[in-house]
Backbone as ProteinMPNN parsed JSONL, in Angstrom:
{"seq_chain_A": "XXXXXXXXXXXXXXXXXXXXXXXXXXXXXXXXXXXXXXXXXXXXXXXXXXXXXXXXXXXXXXXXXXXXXXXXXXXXXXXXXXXXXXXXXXXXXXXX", "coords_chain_A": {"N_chain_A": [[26.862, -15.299, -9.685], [26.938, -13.247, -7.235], [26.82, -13.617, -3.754], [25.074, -11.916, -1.607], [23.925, -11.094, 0.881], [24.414, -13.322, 4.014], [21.941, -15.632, 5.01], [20.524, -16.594, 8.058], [20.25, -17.363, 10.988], [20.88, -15.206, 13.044], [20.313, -12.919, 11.334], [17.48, -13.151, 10.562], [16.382, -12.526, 13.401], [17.55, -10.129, 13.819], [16.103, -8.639, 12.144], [13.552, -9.81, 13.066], [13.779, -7.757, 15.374], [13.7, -5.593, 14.327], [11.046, -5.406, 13.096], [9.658, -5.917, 15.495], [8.741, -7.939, 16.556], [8.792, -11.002, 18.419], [9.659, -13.649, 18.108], [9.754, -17.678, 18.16], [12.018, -20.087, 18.497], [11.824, -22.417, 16.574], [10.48, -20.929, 14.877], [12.282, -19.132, 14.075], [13.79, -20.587, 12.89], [12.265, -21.757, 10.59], [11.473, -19.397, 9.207], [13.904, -18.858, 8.163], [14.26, -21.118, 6.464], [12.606, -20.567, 4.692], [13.288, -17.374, 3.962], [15.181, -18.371, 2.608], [14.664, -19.767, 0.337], [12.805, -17.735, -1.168], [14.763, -16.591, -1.716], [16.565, -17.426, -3.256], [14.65, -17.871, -5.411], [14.302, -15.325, -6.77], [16.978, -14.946, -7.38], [17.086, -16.987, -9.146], [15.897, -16.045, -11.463], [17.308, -14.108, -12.491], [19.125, -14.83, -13.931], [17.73, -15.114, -16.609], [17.852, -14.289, -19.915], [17.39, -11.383, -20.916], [17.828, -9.405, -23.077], [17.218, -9.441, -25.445], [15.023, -8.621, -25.242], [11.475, -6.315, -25.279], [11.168, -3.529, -23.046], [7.924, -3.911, -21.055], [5.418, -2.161, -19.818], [3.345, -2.359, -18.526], [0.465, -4.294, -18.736], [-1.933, -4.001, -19.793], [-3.443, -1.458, -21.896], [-3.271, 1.884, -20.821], [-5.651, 3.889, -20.442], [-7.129, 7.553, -19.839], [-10.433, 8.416, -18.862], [-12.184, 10.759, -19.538], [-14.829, 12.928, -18.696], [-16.581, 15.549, -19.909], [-16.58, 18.876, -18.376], [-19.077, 20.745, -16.301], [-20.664, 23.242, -15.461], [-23.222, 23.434, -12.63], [-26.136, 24.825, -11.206], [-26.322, 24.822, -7.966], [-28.731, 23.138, -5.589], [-29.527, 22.17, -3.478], [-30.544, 22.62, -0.33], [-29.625, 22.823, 2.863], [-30.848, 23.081, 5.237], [-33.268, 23.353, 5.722], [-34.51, 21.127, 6.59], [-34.852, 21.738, 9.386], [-36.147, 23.372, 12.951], [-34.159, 24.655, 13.733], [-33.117, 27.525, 12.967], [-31.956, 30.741, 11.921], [-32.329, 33.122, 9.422], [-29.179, 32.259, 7.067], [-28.417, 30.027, 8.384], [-27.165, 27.709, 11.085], [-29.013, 27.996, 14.523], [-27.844, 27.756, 17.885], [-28.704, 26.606, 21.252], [-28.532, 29.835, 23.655], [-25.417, 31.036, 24.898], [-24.294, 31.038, 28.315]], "CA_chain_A": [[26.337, -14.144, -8.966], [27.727, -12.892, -5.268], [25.622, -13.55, -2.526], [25.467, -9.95, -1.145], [23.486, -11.756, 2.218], [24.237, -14.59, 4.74], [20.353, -16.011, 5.664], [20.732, -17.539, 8.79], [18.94, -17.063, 12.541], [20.825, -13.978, 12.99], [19.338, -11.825, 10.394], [15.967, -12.995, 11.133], [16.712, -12.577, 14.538], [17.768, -9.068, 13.725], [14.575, -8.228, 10.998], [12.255, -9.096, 13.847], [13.776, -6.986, 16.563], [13.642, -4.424, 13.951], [9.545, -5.225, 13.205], [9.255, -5.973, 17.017], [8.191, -9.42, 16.39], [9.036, -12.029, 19.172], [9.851, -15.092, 17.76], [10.308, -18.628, 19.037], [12.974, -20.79, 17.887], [11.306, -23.015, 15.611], [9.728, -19.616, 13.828], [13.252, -18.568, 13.219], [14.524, -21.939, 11.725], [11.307, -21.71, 9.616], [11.563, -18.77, 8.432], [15.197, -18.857, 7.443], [14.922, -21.715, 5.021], [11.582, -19.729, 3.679], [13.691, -16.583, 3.506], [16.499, -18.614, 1.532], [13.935, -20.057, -0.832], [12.267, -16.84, -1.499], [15.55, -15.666, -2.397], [16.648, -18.389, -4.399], [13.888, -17.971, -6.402], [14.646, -14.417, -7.15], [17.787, -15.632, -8.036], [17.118, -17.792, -10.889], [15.422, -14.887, -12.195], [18.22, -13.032, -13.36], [19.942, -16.026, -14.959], [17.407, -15.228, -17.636], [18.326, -13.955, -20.957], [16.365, -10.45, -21.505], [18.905, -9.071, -23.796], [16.327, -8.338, -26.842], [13.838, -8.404, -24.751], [12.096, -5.058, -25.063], [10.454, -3.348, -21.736], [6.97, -3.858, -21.097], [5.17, -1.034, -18.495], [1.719, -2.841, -18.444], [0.245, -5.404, -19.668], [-3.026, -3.001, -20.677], [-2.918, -0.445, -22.813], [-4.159, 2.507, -19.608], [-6.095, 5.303, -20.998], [-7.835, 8.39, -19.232], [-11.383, 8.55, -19.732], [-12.784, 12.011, -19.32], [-15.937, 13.68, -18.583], [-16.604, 17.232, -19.932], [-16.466, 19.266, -16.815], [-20.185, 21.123, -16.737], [-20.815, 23.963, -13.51], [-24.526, 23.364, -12.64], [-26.144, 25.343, -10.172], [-26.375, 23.478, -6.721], [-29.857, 23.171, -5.101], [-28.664, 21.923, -1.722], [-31.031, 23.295, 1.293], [-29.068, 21.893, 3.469], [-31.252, 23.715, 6.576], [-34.832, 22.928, 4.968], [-35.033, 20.076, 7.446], [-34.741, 22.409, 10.673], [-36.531, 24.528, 12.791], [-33.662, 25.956, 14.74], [-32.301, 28.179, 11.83], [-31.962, 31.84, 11.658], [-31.163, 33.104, 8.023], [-28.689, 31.33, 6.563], [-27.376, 30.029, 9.677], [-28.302, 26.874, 12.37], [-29.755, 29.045, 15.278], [-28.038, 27.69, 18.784], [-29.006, 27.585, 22.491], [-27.488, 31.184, 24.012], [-24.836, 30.51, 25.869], [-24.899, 32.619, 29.645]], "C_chain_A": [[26.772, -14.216, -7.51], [26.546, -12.978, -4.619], [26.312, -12.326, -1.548], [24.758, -10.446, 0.593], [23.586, -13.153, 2.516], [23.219, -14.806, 5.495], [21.33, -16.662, 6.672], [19.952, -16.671, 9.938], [19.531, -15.599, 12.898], [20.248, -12.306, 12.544], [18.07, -11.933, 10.85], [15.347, -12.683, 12.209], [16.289, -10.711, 14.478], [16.508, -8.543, 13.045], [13.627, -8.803, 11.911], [12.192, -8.5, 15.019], [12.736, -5.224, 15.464], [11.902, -3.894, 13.556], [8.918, -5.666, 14.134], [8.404, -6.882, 16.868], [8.899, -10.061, 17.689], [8.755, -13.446, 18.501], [10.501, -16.307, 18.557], [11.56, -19.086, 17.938], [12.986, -21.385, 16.499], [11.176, -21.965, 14.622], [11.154, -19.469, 13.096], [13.851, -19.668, 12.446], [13.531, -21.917, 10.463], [11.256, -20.678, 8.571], [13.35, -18.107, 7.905], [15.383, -19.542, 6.426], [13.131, -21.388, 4.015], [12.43, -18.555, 2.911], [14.38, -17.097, 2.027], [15.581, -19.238, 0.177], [13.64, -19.27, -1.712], [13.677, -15.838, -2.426], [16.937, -16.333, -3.445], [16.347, -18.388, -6.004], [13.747, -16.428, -7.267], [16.099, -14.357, -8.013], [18.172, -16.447, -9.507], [16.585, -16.973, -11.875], [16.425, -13.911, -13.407], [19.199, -13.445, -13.654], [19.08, -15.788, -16.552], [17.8, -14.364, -18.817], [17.538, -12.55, -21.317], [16.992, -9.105, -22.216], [18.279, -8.438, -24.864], [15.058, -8.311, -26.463], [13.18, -6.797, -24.71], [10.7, -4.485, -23.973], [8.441, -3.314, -22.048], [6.108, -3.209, -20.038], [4.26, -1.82, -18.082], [1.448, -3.901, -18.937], [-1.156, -4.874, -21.035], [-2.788, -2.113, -21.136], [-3.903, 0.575, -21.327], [-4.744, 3.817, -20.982], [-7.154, 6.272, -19.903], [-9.328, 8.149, -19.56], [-11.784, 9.564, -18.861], [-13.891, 12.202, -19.723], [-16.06, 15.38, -19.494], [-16.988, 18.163, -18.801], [-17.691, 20.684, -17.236], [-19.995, 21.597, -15.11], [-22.678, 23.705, -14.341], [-25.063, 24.073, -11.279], [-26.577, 24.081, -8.894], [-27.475, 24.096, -5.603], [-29.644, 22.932, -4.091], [-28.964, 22.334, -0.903], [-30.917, 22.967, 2.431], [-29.738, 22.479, 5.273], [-32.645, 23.277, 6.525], [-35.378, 21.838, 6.327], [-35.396, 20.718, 9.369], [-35.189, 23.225, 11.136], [-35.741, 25.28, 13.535], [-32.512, 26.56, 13.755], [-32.987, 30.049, 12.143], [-31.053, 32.123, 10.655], [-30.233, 31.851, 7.349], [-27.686, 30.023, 7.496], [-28.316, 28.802, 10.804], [-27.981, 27.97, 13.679], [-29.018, 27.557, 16.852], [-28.71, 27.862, 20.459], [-28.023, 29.014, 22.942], [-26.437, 30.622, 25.442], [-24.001, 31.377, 27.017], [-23.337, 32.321, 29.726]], "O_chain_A": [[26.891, -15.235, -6.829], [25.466, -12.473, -4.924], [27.398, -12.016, -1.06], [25.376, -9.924, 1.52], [23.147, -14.059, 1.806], [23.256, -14.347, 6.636], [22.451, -17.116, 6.443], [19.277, -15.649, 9.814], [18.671, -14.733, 13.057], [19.961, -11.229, 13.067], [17.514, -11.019, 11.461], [14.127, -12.532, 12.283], [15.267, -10.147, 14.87], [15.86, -7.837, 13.817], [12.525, -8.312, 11.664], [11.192, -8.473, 15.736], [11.847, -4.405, 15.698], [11.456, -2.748, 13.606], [7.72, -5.908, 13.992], [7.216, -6.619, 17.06], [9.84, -9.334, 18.009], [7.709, -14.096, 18.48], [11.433, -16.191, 19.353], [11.89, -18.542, 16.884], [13.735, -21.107, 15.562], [11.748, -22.098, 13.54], [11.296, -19.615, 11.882], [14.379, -19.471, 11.351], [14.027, -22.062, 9.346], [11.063, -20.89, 7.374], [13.651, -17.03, 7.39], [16.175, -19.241, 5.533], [12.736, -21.924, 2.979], [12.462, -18.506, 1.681], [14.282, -16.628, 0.893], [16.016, -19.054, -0.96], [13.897, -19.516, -2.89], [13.655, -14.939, -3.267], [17.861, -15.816, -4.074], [16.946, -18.615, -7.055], [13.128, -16.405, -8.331], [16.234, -13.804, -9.105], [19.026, -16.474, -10.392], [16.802, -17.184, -13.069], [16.297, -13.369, -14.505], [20.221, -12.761, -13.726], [19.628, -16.191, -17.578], [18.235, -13.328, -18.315], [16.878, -12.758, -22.335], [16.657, -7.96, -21.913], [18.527, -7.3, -25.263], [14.105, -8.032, -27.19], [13.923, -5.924, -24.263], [9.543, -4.894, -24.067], [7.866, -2.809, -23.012], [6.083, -3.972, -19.073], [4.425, -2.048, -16.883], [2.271, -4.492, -19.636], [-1.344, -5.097, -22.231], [-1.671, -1.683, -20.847], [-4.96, 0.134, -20.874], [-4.256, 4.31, -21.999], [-7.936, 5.644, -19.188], [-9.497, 7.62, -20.658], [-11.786, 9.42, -17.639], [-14.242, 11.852, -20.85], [-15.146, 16.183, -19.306], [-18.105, 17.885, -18.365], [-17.449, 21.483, -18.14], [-19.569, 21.028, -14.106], [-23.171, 23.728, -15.469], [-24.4, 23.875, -10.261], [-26.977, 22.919, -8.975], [-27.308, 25.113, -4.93], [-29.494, 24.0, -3.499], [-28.041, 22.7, -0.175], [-31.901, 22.778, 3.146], [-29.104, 22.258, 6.305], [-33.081, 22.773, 7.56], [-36.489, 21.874, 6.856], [-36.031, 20.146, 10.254], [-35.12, 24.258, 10.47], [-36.131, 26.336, 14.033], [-31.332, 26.209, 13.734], [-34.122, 30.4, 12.467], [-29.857, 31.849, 10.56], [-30.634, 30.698, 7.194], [-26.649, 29.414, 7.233], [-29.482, 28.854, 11.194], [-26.941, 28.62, 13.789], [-29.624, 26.486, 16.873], [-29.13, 28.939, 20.881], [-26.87, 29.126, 22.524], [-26.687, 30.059, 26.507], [-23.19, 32.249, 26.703], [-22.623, 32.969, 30.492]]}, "name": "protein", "num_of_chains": 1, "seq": "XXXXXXXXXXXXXXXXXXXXXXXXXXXXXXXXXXXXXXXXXXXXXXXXXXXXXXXXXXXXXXXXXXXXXXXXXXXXXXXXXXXXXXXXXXXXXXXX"}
């Protein structure tokens, strides 16, 4: 398989101007031989054989579960608590 990227302090360099990170030195040596691990290990991945393998979406089977959709009238006096109401309406001071 082609290595399509060269890890090294540059890139990381570059990937944290680009997420406006400030990194020290150390950080970037650190996270260069993390990167290269991380992508190592992606790597060995697709050495594997999945040839009759056949796709799997989920691991659960998903299913909907539905309600029956019921109109009920809606009691809701949402003014009941107030006495500065006129009609259906909260009742402000007047404003000069």
């Amino acid at each position: 398989m082609l290595d399509y990227w060269k890890i090294d302090g540059e890139l990381i360099k570059r990937v944290a101007d680009n997420a406006r990170l400030k990194l020290t030195e150390e950080e970037i040596e650190k996270f260069t031989i993390q990167l290269k691990d991380v992508l190592q290990a992606f790597k060995s991945l697709d050495e594997v054989d999945t040839n009759d393998v056949k796709p799997s979406f989920h691991p659960q089977k998903i299913s909907d579960v539905y309600r029956e959709d019921k109109s009920e009238k809606f009691s809701w006096e949402p003014l009941a608590n107030t006495k500065h109401k006129e009609g259906k309406y909260f009742k402000g001071p007047r404003i000069v």
